[in-house]
N, C-alpha and C positions, 0 to 999 in steps of 0.2 A: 664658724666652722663646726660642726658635725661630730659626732663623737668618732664617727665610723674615717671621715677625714682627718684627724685627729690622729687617729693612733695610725692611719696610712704615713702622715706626716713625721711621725714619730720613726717611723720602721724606717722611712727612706731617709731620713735624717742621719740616723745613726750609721747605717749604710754606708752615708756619704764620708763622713766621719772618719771612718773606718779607709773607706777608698784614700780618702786626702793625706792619711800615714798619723794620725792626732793618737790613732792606737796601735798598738804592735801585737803580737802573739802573748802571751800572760797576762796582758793587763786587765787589768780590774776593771767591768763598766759599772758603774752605781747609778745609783737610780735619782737620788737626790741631783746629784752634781749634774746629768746629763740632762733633768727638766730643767735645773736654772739656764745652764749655758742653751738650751735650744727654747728656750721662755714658753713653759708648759708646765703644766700642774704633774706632778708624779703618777696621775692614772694614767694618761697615754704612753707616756713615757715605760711605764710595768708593762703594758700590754703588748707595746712594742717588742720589749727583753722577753718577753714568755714567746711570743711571735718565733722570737729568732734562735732562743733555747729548744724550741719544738722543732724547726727545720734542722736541728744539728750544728746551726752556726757557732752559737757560743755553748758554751756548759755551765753548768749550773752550780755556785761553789754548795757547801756540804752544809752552811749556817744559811747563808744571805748574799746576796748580788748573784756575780755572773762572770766569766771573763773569758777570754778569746782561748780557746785549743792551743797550746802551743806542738808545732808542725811536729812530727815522726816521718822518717824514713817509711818506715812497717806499715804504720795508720794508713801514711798515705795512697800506699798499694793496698790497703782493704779498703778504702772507702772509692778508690777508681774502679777497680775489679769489680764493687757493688753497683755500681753506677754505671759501669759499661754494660753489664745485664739485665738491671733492669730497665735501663732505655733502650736497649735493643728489645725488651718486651715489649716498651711502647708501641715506638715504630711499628713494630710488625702491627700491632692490632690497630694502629692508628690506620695503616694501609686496608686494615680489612673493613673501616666502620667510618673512615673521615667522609665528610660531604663534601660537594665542591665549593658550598663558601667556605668552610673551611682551612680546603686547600689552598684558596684564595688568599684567606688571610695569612696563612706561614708566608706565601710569598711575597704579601706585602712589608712581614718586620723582615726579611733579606731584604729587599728595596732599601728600608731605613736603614738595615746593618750595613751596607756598601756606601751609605752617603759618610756613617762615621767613618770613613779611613779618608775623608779629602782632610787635607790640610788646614781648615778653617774648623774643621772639627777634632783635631788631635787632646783638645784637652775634653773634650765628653764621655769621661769616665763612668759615670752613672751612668747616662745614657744606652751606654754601650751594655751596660748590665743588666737594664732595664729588658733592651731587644733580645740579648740572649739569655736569661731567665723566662721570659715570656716563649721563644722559641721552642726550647725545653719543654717545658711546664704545660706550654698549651698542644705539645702533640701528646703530654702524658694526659690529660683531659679527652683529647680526642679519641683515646684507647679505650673508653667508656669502661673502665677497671680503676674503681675508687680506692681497691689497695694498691695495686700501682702507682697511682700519683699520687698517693700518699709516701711511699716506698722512692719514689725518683724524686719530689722535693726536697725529704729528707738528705738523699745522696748529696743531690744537687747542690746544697747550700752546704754541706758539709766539705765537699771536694773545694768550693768558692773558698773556704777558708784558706787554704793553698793557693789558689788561683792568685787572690786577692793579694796575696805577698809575696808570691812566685814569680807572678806572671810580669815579662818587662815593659808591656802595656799597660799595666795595675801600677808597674812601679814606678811609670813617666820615663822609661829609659829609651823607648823605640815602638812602633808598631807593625815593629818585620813580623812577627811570630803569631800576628792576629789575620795576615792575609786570606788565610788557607779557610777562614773559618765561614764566610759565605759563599765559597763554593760550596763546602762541604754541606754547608745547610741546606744548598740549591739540591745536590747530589739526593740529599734526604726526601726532599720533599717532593722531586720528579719522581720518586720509586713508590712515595705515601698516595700521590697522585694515581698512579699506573698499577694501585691495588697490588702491588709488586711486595707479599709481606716479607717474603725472605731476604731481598735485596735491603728493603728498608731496614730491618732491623742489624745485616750486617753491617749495610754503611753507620749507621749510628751507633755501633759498638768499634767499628775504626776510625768515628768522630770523636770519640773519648778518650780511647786508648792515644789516638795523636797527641788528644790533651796533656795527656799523663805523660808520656812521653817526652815532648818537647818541655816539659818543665820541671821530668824529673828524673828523665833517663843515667844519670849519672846519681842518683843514689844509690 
């Protein structure tokens, strides 16, 4: 394996980790311990944790290691609020600059977002993470604005920290609260298609705010 495969390995590893409940809010990731248990040398494994430090996942303690954000009320209204704006700046410029492969391909990870809600697929957690961080990420891409999607991954992975223990599809309890979310990508993507920038970027700021919403309207 690759070095560049390697520390991909490493980042979705830890990821998963994380999905499967092994970690909670405060805890400590170390670096030694998380190459033995996933059998890797401490480079991929550092590259990985700097990886996930720089998108806002985890924080970076004041000496050495790393460890999960634990969730705030407050936080979590500044970093939805961040992130419903700047993906509505996406969208919009996605709509003024996407091609039609492109467009093509948003449609195709909704394709795969709709297969995970059958029943044979309830437990693809990652999976599911995978399609919707690429959905995101690649209309911030398509906005050809390298601060932007620099600015929405960040959000992005930040707000996941919430999701990720919020969320009652994250937490294995149901998958009522995830239906809404390939229409609402379909909604995005018909409007990025139709060069529609105002539409796009509305709907993709009441793509998020749902988010935020349904997971924390009662804060």
């Amino acid at each position: 394996m690759t070095k560049t495969n390697l520390d991909e390995f490493a980042y979705k590893a830890i990821i998963n980790l994380i999905l499967k409940n092994h970690f909670k809010p405060g805890d400590s990731l170390l670096e030694t311990e998380l190459a033995n248990s996933l059998g890797l040398s401490r480079t991929p494994v550092r590259h990985a944790l700097g990886q996930l430090i720089a998108e806002g996942f985890l924080d970076k303690k004041t000496k050495k290691g790393c460890f999960i954000p634990s969730p705030t009320p407050e936080d979590a209204r500044r970093v939805f609020y961040a992130r419903e704006h700047i993906e509505g700046l996406t969208a919009s410029s996605a709509a003024r600059y996407a091609t039609e492969g492109e467009v093509l391909d948003l449609y195709a990870l909704i394709e795969k977002e709709k297969n995970i809600h059958t029943p044979a697929a309830h437990e693809s957690k990652l999976l599911y993470a995978d399609i919707n961080e690429n959905f995101h990420l690649r209309i911030a891409r398509i906005s050809r604005n390298k601060y932007l999607e620099q600015y929405c991954k960040h959000s992005f992975w930040r707000s996941n920290t919430y999701i990720f223990f919020f969320d009652k599809y994250y937490s294995g309890m149901n998958l009522d609260g995830q239906v809404t979310g390939p229409r609402q990508h379909m909604e995005i993507a018909a409007a990025i298609e139709n060069r529609n920038e105002e539409k796009a970027g509305n709907l993709m700021k009441q793509h998020v705010r749902t988010t935020f919403e349904k997971l924390f309207i009662k804060l």
